[in-house]
C-alpha positions as CSV (number, residue, x, y, z in Angstrom):
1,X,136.6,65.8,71.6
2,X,136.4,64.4,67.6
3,X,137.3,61.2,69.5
4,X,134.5,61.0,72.6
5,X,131.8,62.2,69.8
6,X,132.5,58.9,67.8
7,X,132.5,56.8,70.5
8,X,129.4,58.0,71.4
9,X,127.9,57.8,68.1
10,X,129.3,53.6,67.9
11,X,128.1,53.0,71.4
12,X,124.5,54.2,70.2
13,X,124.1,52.6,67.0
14,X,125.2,49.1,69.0
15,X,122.6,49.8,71.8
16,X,119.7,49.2,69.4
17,X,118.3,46.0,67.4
18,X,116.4,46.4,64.6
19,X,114.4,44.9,62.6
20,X,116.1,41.0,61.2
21,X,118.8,41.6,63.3
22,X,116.2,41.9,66.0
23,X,114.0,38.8,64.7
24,X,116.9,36.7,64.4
25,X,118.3,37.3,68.3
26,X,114.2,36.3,69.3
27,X,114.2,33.3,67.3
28,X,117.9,32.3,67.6
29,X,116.8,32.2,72.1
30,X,113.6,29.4,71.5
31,X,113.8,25.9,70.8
32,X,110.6,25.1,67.8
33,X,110.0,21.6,69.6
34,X,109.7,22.8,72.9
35,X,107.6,25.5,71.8
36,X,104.9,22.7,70.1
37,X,103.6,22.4,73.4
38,X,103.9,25.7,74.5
39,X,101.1,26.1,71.6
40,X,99.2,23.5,72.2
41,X,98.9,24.3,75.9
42,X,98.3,27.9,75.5
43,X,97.3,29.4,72.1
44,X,95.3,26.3,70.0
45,X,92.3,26.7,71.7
46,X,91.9,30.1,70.3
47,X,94.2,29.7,67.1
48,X,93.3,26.2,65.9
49,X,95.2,23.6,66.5
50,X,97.7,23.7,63.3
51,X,97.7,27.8,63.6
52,X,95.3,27.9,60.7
53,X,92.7,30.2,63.0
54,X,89.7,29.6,65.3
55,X,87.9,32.2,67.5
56,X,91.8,34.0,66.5
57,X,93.2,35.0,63.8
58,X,95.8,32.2,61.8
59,X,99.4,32.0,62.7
60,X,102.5,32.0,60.6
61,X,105.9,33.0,60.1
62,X,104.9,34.9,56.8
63,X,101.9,36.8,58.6
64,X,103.8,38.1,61.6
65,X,107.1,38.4,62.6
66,X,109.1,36.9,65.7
67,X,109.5,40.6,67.5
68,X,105.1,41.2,66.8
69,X,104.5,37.7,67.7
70,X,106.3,38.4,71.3
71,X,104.6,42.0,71.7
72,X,101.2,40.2,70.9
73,X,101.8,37.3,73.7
74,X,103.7,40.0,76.1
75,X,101.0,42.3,75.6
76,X,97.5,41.4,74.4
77,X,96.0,42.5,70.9
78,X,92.3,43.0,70.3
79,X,90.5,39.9,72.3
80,X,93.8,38.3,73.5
81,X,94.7,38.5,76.7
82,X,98.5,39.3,77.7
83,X,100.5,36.4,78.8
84,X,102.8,37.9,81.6
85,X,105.9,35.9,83.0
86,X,103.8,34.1,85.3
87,X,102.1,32.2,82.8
88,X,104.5,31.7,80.2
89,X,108.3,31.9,81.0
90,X,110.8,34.0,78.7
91,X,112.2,30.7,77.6
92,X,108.5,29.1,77.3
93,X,107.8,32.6,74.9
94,X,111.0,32.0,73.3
95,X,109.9,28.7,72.1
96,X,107.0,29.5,70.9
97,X,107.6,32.1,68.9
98,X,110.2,30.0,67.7
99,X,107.7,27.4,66.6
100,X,105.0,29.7,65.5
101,X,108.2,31.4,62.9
102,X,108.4,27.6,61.2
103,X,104.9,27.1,60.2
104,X,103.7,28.7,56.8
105,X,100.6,28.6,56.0
């Protein structure tokens, strides 16, 4: 009984990311140059065209992290509208938050 109790308690604590360990899996599954044009395509317009900030707020690795930056692009925030999987692939998301995560401004 000892026994099934600890393998449930190690199967749990391995079902979760968290935190860098979960930042590191997003950024280690996108490609930075592939996600330049992701950008340009689909965010400058509204986030300038070096991620300093337009009609949206500036972009950079040290203002959001890789896990908010897919939530925000997945989901929407504020005036953004969500990007579902018909506009930008899981790879294509991958990239970009990949590319957002090496520009500091």
């Amino acid at each position: 009984m000892l026994m099934l109790a600890m393998c449930f308690a190690v199967l749990g604590a391995c079902g979760s990311i968290e935190g860098d360990d979960l930042n590191e899996e997003i950024l280690s599954a996108g490609t930075a140059s592939a996600g330049t044009s992701v950008y340009a395509s689909n965010c400058a317009t509204c986030h300038g065209a070096s991620l300093q900030g337009a009609t949206g707020p500036a972009l950079s690795a040290n203002a959001f992290d890789a896990n908010q930056i897919k939530t925000a692009v997945r989901n929407g925030k504020g005036t953004m509208p969500p990007f579902s999987q018909t506009l930008l692939t899981t790879q294509q998301l991958s990239d970009l938050v990949a590319y957002i995560a090496t520009v500091t401004l």
